[in-house]
Every structure is written in structure tokens, then in C-alpha cells.
C-alpha positions in Angstrom: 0.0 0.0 0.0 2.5 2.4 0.8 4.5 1.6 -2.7 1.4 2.2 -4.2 1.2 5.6 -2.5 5.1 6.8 -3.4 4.6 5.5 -6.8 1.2 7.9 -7.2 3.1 10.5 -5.3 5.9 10.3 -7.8 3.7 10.0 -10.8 1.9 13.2 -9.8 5.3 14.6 -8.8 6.5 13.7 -12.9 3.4 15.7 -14.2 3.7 18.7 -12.2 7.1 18.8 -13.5 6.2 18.6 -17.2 3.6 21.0 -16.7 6.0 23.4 -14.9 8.6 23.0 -17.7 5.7 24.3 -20.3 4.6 27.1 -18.1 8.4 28.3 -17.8 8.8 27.9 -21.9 5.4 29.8 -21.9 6.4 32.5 -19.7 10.2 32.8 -21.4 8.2 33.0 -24.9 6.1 35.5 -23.5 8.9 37.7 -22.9 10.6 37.3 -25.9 7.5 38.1 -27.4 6.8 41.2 -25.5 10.2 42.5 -25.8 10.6 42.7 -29.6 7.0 42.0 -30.9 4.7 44.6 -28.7 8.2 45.8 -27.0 6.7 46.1 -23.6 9.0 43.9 -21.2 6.8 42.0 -19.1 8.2 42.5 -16.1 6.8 39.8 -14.0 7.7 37.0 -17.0 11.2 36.3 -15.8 10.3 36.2 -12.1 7.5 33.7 -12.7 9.9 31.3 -14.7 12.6 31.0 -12.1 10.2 30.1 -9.4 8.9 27.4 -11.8 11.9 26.1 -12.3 12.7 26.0 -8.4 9.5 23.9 -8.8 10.5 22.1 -11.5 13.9 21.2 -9.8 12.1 20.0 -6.8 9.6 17.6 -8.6 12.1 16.1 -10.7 14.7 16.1 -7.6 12.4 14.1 -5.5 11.3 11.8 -8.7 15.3 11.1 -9.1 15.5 9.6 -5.9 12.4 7.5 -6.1 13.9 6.1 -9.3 17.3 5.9 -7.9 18.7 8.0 -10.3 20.7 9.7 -7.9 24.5 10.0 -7.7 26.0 6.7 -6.3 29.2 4.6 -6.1 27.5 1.5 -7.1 31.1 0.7 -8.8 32.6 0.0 -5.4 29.3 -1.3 -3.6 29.2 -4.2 -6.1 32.7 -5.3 -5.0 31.8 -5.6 -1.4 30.6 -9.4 -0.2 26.5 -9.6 -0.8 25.9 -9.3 2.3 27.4 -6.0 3.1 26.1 -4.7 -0.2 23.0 -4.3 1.1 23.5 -2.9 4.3 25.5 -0.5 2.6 22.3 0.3 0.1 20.3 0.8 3.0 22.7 2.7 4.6 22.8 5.1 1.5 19.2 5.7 1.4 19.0 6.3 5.7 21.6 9.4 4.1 19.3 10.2 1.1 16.4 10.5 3.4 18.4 12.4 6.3 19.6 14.9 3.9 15.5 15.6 2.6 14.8 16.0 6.4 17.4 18.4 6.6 16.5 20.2 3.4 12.6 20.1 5.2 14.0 21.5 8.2 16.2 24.2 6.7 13.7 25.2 3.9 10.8 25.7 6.5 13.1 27.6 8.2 13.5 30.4 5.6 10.5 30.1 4.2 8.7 31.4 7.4 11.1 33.7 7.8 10.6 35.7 4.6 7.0 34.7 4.3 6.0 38.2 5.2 8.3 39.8 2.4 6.7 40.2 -1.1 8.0 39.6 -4.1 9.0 42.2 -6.3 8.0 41.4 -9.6 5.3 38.9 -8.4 1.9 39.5 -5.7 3.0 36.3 -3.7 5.1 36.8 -1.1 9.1 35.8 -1.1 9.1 32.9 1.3 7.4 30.8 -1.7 11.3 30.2 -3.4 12.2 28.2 -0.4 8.3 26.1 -0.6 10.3 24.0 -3.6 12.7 22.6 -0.6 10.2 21.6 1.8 8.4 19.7 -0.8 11.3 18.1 -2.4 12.6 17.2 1.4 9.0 15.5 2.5 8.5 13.7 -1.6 12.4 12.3 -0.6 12.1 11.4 3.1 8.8 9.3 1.7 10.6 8.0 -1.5 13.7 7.1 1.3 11.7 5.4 3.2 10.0 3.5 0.5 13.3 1.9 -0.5 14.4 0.7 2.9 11.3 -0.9 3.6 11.8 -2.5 -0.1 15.3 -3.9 0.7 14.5 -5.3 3.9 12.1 -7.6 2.0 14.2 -7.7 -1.0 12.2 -6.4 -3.3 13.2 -3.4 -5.5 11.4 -0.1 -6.6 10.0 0.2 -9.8 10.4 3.9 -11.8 7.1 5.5 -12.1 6.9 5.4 -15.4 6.7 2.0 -16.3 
């Protein structure tokens, strides 16, 4: 059940990425377009497409580690005896998953801290950048978790995708 939920999770997560990497080609077009077609910069254009792609980067982030696509030294872990191979995959994903809880932890921190502050360019308010963090930090804690609970029966994830 709860593979079922981190594989909806990242799914979701995988289409709110797509959809954010349109908007951000949307909003860049727009600009261009503005610029040297009407040229009247719209101002808030830019601003809007680099929070997208802090959104973007968080989705796709957290959908990296569900599919293990994250950096690893799998060329030395595969030299190790079996059974220290997989203490040492679950070890790497306790780190994975310590490291989202510390980007969680962190990110709320700022986030509440500039919460009151607005945005230049944008009506929302400038604690939003740091948002991408938090959600990035919970999708990988979950995703984390997921795969030690799948070693410790010997099973493996499956991407998303599939």
C-alpha cells in the first residue's frame, strides 16, 4: 500500500514537473515576445519562470530519488561481499532521506522567515522560493523510506513510469 502511495506520489510529482517545464517555456516565450513583438517587457515574465523552475527542480529532484537516479558509487558497492552490499544500500538511502529532512528543516526555516516579504516582480510573497525545498525534502524522506522498507524484503522499486 504504501508503494502504491510513493509511486502515485511520484507520478503526480513527474506531471507537475512537465507542466511546470511548459509554463516556464510559456512564460520565457512570452517575454521574448513582448520584448521585440509589442516591446513592452513584461516585467513579471522572468520572475514567474525562475520560481517554476525551483519547482520544476524539486519535482524532478524528488522523482530522481524515487527512481534511484541519484548519484552513487554503485562501482565499489558491487565489490563488497552480498551481504554487506545491502547494508550498505540501506545505509545510503537512511543518508538520502536524512539529507530531505534536513532540506525540510532548513527550507521551512526560511521560508517562514521571509513569508512576510513580497516579491518584487510577483503578488505572492518571497518565502514561496524556499516552498520547492520543503516539498522536495517530504517527496524524498517518503521516497527514502520507501526503498528501505523495499530492501529489507528484498524487493526493489519500480520507476514510475513503467
Amino acid at each position: 500500500m504504501y508503494t502504491k502511495f510513493c509511486t502515485a506520489l511520484s507520478k503526480l510529482s513527474l506531471i507537475l514537473a512537465v507542466i511546470g517545464l511548459l509554463a516556464v517555456v510559456l512564460c520565457v516565450q512570452w517575454q521574448v515576445f513582448g520584448r521585440y513583438i509589442l516591446n513592452d517587457t513584461p516585467t513579471w515574465a522572468e520572475a514567474l519562470a525562475l520560481l517554476l523552475v525551483l519547482f520544476v527542480t524539486a519535482f524532478g529532484l524528488a522523482v530522481g530519488v524515487r527512481d534511484a537516479g541519484h548519484i552513487g558509487l554503485e562501482s565499489l558497492v558491487v565489490l563488497l561481499p552480498e551481504k554487506w552490499q545491502h547494508r550498505i544500500e540501506i545505509l545510503i538511502h537512511f543518508l538520502v532521506g536524512s539529507f530531505g529532512a534536513l532540506m525540510v528543516y532548513g527550507g521551512r526555516l526560511w521560508m517562514v522567515a521571509k513569508w512576510d516579504e513580497k516579491k518584487p516582480m510577483l503578488p505572492v510573497p518571497d518565502g514561496i522560493d524556499y516552498l520547492p525545498m520543503v516539498i522536495a525534502g517530504v517527496l524524498i524522506v517518503l521516497f527514502s523510506i520507501e526503498h528501505v522498507i523495499a530492501l529489507l524484503r528484498g524487493q526493489k522499486v519500480e520507476p514510475a513510469w513503467n
